[in-house]
PyMOL Python script that loads the backbone (N, CA, C, O; Angstrom):
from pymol import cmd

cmd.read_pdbstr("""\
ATOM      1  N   UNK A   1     -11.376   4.199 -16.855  1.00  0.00           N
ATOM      2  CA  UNK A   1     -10.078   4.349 -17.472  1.00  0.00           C
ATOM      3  C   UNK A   1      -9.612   2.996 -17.985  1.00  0.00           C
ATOM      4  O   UNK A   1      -9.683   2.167 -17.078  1.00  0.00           O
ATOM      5  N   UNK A   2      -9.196   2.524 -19.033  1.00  0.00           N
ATOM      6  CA  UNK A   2      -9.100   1.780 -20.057  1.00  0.00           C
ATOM      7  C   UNK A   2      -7.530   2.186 -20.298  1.00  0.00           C
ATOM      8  O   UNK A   2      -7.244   3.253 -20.841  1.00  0.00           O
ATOM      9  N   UNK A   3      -6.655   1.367 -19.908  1.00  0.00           N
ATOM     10  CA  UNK A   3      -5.153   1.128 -21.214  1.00  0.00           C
ATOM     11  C   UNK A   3      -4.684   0.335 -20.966  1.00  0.00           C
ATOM     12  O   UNK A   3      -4.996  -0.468 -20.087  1.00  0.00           O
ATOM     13  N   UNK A   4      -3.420   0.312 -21.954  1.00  0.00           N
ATOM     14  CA  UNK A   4      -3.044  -0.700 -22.166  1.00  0.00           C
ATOM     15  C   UNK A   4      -1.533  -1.574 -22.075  1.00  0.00           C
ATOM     16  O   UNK A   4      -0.853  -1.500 -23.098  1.00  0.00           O
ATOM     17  N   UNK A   5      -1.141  -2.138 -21.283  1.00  0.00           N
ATOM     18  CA  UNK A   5       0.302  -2.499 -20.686  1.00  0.00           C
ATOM     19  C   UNK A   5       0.886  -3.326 -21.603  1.00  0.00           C
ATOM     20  O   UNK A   5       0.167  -3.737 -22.514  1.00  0.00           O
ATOM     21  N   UNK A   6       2.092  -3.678 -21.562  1.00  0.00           N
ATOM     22  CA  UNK A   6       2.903  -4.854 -21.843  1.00  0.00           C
ATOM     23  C   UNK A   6       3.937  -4.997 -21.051  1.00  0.00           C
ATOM     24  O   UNK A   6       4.865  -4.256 -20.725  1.00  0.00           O
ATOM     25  N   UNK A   7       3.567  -6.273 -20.745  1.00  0.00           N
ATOM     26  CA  UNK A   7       4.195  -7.497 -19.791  1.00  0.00           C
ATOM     27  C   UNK A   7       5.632  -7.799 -20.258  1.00  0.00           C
ATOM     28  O   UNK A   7       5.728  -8.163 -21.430  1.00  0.00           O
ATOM     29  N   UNK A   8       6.827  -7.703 -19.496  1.00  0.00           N
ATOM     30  CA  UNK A   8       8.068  -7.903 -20.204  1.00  0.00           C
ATOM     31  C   UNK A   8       8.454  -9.298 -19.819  1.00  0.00           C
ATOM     32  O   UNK A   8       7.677 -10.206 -19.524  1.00  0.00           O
ATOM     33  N   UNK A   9      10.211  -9.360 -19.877  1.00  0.00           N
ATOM     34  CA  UNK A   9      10.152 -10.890 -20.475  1.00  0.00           C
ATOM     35  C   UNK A   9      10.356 -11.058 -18.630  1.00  0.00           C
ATOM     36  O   UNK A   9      10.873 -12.126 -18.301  1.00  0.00           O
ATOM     37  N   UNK A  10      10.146 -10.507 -17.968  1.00  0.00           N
ATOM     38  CA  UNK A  10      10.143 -10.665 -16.209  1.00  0.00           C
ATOM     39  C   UNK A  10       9.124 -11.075 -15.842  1.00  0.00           C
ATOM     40  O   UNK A  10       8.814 -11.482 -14.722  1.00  0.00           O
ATOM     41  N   UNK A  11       8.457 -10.984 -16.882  1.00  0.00           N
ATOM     42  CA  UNK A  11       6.566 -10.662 -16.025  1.00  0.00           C
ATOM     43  C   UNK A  11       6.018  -9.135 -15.570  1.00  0.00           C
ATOM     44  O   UNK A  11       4.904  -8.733 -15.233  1.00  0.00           O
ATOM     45  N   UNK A  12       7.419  -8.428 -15.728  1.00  0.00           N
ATOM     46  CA  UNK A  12       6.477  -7.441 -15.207  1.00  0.00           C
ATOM     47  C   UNK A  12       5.694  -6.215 -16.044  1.00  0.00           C
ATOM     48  O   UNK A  12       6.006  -6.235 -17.235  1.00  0.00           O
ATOM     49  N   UNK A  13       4.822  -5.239 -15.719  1.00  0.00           N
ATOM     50  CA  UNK A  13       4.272  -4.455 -16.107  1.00  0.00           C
ATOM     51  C   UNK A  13       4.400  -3.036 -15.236  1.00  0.00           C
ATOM     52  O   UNK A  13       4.830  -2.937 -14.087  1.00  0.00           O
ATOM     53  N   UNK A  14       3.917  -1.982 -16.083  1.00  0.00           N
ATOM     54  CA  UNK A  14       4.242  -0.589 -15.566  1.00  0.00           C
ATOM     55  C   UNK A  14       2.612  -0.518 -15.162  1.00  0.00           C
ATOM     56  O   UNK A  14       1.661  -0.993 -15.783  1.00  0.00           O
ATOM     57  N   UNK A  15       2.620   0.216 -13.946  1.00  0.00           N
ATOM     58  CA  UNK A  15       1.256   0.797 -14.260  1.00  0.00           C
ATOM     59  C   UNK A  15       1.068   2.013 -14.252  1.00  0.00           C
ATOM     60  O   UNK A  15       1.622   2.755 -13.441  1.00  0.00           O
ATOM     61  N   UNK A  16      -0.122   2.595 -15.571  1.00  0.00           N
ATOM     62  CA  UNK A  16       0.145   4.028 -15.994  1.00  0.00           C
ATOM     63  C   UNK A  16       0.093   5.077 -15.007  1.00  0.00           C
ATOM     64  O   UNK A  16      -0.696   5.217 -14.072  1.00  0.00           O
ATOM     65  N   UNK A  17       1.205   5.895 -15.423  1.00  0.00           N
ATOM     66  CA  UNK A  17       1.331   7.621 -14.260  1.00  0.00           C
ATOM     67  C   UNK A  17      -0.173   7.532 -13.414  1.00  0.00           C
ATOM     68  O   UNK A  17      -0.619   7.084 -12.358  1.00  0.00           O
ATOM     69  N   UNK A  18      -0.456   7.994 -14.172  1.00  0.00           N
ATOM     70  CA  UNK A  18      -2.322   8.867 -14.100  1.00  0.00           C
ATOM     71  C   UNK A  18      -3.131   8.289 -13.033  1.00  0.00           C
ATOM     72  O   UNK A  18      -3.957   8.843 -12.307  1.00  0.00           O
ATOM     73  N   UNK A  19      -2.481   6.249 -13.093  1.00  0.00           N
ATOM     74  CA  UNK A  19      -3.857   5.718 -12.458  1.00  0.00           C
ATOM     75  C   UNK A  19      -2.622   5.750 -10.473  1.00  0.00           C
ATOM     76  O   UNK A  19      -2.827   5.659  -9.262  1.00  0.00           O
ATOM     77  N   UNK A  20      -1.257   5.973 -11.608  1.00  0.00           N
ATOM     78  CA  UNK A  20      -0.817   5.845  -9.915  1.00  0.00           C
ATOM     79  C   UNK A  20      -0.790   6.950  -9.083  1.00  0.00           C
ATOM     80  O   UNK A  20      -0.697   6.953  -7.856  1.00  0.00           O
ATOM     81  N   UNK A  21      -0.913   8.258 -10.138  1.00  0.00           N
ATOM     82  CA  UNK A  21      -1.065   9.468  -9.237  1.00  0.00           C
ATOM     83  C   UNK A  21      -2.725   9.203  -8.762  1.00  0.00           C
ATOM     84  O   UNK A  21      -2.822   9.312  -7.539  1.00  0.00           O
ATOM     85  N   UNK A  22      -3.502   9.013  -9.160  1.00  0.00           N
ATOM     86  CA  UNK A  22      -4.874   8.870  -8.847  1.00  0.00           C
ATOM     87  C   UNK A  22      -5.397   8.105  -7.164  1.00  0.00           C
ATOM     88  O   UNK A  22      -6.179   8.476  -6.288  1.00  0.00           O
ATOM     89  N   UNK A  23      -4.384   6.745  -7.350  1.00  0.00           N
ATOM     90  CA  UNK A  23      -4.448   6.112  -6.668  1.00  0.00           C
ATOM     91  C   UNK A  23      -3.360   6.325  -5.274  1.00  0.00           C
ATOM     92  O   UNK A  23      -3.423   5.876  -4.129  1.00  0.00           O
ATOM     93  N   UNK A  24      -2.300   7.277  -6.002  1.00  0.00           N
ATOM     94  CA  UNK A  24      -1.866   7.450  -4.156  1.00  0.00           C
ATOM     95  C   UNK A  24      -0.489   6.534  -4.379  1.00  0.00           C
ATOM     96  O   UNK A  24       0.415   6.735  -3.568  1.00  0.00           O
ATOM     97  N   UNK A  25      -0.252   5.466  -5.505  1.00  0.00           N
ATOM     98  CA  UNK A  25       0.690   3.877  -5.173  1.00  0.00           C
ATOM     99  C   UNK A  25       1.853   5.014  -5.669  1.00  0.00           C
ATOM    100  O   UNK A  25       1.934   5.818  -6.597  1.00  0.00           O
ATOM    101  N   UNK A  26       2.763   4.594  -4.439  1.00  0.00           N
ATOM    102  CA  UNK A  26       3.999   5.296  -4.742  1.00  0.00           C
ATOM    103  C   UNK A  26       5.526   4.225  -4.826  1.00  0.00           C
ATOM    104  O   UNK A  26       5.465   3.021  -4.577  1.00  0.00           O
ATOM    105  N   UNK A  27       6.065   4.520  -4.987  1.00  0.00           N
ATOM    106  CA  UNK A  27       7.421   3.550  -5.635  1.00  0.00           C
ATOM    107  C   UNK A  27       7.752   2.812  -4.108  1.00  0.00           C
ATOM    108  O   UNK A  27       7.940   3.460  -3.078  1.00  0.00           O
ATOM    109  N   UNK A  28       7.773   1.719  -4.176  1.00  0.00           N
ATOM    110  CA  UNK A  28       8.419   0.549  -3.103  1.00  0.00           C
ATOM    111  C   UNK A  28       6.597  -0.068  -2.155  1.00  0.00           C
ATOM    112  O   UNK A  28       6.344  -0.973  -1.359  1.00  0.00           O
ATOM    113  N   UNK A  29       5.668   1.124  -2.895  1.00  0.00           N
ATOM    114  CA  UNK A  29       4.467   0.207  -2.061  1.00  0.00           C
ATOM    115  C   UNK A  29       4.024  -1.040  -2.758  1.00  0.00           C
ATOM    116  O   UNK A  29       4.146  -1.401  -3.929  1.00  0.00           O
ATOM    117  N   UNK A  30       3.430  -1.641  -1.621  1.00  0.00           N
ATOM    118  CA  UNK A  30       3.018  -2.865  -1.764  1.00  0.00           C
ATOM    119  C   UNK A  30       1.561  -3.312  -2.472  1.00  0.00           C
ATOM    120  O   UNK A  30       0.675  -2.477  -2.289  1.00  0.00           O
ATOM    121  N   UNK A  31       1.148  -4.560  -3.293  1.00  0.00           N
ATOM    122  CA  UNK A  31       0.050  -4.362  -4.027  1.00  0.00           C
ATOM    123  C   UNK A  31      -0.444  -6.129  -4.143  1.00  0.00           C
ATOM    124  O   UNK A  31       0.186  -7.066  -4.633  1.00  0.00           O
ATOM    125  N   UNK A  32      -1.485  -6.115  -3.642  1.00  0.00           N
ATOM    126  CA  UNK A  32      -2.234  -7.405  -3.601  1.00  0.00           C
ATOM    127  C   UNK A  32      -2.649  -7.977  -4.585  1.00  0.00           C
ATOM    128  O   UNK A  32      -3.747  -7.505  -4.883  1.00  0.00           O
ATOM    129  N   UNK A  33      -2.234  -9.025  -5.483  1.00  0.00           N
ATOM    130  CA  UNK A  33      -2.346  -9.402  -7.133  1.00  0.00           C
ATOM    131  C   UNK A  33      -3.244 -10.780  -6.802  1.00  0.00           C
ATOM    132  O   UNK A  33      -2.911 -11.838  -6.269  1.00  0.00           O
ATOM    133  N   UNK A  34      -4.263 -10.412  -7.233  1.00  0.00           N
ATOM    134  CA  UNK A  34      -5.475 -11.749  -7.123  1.00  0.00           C
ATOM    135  C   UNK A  34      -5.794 -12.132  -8.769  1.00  0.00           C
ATOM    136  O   UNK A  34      -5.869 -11.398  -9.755  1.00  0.00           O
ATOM    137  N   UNK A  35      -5.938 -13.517  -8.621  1.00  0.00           N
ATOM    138  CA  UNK A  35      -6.816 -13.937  -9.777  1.00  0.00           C
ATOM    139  C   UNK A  35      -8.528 -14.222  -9.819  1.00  0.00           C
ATOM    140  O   UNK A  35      -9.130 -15.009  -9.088  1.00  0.00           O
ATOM    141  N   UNK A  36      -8.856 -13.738 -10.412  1.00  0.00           N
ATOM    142  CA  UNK A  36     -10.548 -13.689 -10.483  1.00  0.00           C
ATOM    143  C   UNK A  36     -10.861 -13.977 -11.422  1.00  0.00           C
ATOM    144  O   UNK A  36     -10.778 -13.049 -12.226  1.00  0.00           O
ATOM    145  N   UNK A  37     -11.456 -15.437 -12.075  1.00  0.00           N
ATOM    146  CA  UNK A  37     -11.655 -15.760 -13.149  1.00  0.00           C
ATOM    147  C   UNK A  37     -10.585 -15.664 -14.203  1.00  0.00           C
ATOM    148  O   UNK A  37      -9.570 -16.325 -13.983  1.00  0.00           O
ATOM    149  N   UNK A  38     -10.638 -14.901 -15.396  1.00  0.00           N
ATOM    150  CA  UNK A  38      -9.841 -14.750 -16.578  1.00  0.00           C
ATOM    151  C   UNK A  38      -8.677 -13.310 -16.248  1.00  0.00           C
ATOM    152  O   UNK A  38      -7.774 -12.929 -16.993  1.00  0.00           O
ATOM    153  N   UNK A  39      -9.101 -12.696 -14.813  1.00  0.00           N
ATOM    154  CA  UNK A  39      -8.311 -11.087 -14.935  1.00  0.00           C
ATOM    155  C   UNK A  39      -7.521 -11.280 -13.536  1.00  0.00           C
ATOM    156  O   UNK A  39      -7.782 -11.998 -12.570  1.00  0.00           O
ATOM    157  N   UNK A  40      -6.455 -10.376 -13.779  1.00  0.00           N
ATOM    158  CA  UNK A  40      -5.673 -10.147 -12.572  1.00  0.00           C
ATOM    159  C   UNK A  40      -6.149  -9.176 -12.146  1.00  0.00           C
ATOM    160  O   UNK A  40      -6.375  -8.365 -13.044  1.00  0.00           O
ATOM    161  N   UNK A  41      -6.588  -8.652 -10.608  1.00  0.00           N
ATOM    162  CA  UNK A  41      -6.936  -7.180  -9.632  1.00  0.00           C
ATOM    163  C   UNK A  41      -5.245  -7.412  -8.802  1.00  0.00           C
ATOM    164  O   UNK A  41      -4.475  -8.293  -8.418  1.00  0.00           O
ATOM    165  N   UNK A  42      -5.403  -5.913  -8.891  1.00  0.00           N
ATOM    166  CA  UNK A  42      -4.129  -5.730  -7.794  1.00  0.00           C
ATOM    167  C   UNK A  42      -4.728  -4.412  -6.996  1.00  0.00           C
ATOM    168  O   UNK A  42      -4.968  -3.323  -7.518  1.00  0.00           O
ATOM    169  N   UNK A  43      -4.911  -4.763  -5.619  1.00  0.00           N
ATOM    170  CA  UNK A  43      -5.091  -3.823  -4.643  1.00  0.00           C
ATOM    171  C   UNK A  43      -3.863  -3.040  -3.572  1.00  0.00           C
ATOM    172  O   UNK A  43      -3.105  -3.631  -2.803  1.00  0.00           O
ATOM    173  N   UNK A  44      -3.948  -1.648  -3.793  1.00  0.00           N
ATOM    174  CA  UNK A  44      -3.115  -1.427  -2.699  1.00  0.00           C
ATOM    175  C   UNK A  44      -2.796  -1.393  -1.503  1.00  0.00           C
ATOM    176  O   UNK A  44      -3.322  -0.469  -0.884  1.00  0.00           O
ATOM    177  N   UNK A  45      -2.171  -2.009  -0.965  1.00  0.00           N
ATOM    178  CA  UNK A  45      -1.912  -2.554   0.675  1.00  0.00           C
ATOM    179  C   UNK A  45      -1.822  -1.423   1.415  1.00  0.00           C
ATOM    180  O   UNK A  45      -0.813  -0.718   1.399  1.00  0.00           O
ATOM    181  N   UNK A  46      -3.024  -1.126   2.223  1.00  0.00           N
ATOM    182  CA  UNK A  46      -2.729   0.396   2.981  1.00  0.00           C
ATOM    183  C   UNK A  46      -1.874   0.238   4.257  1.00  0.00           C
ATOM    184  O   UNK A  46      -1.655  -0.847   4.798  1.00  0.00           O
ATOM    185  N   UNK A  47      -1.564   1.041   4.541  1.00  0.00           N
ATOM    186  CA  UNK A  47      -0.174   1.054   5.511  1.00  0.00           C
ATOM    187  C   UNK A  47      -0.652   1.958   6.760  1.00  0.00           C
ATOM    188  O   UNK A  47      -1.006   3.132   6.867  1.00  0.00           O
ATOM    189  N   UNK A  48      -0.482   0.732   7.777  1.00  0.00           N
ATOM    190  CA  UNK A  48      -1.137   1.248   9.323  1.00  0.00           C
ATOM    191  C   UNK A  48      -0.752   2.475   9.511  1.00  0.00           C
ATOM    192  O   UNK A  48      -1.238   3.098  10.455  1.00  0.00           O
ATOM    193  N   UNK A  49       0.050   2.988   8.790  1.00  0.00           N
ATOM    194  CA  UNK A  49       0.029   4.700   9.779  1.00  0.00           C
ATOM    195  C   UNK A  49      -0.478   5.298   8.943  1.00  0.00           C
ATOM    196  O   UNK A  49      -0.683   6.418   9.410  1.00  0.00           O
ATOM    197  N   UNK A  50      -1.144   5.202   7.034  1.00  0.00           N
ATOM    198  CA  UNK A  50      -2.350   5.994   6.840  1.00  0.00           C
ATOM    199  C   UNK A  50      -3.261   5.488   7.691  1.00  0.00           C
ATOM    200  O   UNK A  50      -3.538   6.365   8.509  1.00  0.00           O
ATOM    201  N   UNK A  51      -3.840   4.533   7.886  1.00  0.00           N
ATOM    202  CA  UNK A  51      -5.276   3.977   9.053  1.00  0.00           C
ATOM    203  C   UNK A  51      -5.253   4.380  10.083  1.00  0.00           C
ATOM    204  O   UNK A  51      -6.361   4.454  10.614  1.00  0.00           O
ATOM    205  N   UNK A  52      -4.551   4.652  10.569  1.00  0.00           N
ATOM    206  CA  UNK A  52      -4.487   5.354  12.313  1.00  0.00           C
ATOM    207  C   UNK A  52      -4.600   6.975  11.779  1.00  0.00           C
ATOM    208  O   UNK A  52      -3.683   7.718  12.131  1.00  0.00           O
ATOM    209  N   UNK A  53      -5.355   7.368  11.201  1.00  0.00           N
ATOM    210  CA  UNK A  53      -5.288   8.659  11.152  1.00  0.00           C
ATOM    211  C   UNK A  53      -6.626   9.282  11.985  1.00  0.00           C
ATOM    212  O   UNK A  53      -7.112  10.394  11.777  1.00  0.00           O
ATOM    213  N   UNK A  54      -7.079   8.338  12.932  1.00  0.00           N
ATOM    214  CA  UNK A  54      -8.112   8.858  14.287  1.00  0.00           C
ATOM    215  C   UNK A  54      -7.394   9.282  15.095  1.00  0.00           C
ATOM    216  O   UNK A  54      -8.018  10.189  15.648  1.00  0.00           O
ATOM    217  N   UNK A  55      -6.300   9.176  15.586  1.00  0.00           N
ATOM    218  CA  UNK A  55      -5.577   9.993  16.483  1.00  0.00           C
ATOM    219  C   UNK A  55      -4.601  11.199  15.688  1.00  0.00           C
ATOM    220  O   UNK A  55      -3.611  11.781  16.131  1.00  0.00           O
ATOM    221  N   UNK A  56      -5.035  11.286  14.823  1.00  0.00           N
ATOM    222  CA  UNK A  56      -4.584  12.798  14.382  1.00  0.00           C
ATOM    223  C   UNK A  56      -5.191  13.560  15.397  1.00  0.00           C
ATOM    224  O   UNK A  56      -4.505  14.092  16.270  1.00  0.00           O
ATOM    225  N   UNK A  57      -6.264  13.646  15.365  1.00  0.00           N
ATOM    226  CA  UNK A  57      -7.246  14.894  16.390  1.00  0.00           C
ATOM    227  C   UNK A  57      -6.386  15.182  17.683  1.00  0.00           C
ATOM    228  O   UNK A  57      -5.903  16.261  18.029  1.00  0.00           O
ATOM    229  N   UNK A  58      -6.296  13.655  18.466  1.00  0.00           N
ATOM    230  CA  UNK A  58      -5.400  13.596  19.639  1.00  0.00           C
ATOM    231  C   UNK A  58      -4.584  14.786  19.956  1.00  0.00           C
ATOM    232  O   UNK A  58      -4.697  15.817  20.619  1.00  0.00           O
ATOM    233  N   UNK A  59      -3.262  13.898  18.806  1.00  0.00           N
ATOM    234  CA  UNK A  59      -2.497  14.951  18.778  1.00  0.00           C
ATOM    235  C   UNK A  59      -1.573  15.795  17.225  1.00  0.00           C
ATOM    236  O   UNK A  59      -0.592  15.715  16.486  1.00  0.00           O
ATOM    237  N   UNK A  60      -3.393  16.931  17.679  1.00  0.00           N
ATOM    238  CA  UNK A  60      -2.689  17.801  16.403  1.00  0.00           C
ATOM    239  C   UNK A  60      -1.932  18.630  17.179  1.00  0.00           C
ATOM    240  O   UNK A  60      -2.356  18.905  18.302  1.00  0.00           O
ATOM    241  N   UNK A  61      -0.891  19.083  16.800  1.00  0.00           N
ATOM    242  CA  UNK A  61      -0.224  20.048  17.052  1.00  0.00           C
ATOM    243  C   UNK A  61       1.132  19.444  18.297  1.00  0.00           C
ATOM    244  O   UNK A  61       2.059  20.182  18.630  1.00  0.00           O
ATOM    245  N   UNK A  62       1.038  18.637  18.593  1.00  0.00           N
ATOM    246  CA  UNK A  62       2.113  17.349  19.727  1.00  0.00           C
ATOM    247  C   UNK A  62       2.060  16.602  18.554  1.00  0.00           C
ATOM    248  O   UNK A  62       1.230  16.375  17.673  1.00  0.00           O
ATOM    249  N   UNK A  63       3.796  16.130  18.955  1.00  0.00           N
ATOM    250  CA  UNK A  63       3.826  14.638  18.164  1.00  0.00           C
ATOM    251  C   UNK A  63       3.827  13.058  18.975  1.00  0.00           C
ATOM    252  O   UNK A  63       4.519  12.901  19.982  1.00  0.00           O
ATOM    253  N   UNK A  64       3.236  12.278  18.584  1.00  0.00           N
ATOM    254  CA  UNK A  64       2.585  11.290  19.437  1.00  0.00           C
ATOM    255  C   UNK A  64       4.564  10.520  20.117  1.00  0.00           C
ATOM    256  O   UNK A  64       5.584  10.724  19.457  1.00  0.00           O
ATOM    257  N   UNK A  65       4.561  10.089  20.839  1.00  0.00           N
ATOM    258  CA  UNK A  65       5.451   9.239  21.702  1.00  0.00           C
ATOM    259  C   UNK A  65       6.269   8.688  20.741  1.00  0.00           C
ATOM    260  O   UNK A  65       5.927   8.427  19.588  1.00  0.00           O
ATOM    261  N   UNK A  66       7.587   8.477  21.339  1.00  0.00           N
ATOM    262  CA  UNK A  66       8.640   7.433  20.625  1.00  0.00           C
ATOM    263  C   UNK A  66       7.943   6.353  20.604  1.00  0.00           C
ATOM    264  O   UNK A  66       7.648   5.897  19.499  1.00  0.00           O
ATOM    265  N   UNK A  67       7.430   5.555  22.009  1.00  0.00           N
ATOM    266  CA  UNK A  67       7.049   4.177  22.153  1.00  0.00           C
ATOM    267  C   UNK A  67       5.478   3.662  21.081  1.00  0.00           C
ATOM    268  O   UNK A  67       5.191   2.591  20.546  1.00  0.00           O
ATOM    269  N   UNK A  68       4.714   5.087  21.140  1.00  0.00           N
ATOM    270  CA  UNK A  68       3.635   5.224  19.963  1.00  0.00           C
ATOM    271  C   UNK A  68       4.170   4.547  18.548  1.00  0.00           C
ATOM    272  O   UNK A  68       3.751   3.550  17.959  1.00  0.00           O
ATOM    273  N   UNK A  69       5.238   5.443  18.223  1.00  0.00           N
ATOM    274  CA  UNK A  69       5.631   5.785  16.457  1.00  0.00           C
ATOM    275  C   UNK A  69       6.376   4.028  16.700  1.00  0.00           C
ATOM    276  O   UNK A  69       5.742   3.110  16.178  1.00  0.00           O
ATOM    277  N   UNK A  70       7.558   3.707  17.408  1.00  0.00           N
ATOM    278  CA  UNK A  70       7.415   2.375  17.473  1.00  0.00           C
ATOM    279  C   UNK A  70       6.756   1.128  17.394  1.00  0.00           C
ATOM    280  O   UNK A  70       7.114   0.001  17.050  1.00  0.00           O
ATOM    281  N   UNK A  71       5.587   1.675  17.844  1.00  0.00           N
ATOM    282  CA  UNK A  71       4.520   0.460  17.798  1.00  0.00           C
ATOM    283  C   UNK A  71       3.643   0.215  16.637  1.00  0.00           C
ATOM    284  O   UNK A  71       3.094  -0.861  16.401  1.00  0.00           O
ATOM    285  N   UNK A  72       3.507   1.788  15.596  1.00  0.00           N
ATOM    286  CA  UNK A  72       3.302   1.800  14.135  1.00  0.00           C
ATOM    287  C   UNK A  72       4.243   1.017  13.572  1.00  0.00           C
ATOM    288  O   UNK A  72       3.814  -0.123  13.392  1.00  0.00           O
ATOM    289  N   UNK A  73       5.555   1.204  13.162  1.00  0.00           N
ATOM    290  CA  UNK A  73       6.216   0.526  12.768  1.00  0.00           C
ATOM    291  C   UNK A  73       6.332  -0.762  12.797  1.00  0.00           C
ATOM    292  O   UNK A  73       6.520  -1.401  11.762  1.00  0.00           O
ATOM    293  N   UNK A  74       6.214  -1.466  14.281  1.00  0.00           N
ATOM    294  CA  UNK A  74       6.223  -2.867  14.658  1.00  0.00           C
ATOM    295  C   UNK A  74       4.758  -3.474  13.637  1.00  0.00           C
ATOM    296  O   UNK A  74       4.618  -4.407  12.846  1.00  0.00           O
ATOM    297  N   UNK A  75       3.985  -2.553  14.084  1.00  0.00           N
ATOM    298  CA  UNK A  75       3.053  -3.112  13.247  1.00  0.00           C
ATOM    299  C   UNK A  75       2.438  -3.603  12.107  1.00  0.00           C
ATOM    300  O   UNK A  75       1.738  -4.591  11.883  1.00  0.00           O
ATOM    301  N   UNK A  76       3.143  -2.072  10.992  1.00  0.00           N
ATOM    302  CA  UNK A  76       3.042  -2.346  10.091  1.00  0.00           C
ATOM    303  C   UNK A  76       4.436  -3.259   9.200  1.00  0.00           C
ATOM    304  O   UNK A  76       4.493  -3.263   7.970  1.00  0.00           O
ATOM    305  N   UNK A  77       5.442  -3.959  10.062  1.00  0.00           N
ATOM    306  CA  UNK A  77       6.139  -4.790   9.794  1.00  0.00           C
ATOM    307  C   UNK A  77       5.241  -6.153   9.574  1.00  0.00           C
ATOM    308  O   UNK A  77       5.010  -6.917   8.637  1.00  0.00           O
ATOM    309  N   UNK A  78       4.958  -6.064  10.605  1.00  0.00           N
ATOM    310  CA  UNK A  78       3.978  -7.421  10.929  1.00  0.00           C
ATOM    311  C   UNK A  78       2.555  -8.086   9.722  1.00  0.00           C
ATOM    312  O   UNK A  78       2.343  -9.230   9.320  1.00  0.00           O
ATOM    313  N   UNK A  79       1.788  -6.715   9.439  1.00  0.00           N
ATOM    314  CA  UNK A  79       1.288  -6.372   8.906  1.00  0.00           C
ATOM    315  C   UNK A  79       1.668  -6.944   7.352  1.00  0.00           C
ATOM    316  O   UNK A  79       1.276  -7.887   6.664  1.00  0.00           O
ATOM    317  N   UNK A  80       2.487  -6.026   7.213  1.00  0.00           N
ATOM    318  CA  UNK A  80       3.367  -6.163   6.005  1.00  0.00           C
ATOM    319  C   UNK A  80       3.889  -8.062   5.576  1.00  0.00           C
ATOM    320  O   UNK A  80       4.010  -8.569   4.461  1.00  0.00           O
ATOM    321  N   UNK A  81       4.077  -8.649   6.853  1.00  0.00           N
ATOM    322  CA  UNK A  81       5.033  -9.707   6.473  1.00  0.00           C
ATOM    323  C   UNK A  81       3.459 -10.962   6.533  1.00  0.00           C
ATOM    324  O   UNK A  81       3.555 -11.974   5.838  1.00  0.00           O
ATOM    325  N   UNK A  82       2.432 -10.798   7.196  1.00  0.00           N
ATOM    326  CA  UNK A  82       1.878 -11.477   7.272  1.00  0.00           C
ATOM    327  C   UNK A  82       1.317 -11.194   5.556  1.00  0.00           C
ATOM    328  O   UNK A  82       1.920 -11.943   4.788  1.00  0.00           O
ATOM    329  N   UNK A  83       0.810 -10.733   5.202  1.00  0.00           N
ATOM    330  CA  UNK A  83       0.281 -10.222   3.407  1.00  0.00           C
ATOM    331  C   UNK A  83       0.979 -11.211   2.577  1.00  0.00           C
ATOM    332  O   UNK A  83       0.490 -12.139   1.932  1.00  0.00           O
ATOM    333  N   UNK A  84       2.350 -10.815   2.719  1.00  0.00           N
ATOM    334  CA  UNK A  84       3.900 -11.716   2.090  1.00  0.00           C
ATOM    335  C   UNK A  84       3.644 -13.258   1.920  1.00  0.00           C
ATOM    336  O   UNK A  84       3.874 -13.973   0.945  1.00  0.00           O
ATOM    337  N   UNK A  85       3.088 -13.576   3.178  1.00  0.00           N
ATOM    338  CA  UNK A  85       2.805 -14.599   3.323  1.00  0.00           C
ATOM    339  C   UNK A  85       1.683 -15.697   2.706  1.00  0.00           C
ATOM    340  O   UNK A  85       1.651 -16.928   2.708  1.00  0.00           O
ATOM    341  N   UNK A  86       0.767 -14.647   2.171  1.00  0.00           N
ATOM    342  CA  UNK A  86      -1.038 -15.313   1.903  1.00  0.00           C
ATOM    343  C   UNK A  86      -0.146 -15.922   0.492  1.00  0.00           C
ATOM    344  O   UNK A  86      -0.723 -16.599  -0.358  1.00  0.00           O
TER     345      UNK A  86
END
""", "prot")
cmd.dss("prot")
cmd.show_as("cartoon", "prot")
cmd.util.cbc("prot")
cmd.orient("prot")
């Protein structure tokens, strides 16, 4: 897939419907902007509670602990702020 953006006077750019329905990136997620030679890559920052989806099995049908769903969160704060940081 091939198109084509323009950069406003912010710097910023849209990226097209298609590649964001494709890709899952939904409004307020986060996206890793590297330079590689002459091109910019931007990767999407996956978010610890899609990755923990091995304890789905656990508990299908129970919902996992307050102190559980807390500790996602803590995490993917952490997570989140360390990225911020690189």
């Amino acid at each position: 897939m091939v198109e084509t953006v323009t950069v406003t006077s912010k710097g910023q750019i849209t990226i097209p419907s298609r590649l964001r329905r494709e890709l899952k990136i939904t409004e307020g997620e986060k996206l890793l902007v590297m330079r590689e030679g002459n091109a910019i890559k931007m990767i999407p920052v996956p978010k610890l509670s899609r990755m923990a989806g091995i304890d789905r099995r656990i508990f299908k049908g129970r919902k996992p602990s307050q102190e559980i769903e807390e500790m996602r969160e803590e995490w993917t704060g952490e997570f989140e702020e360390g990225i911020s940081q690189t």
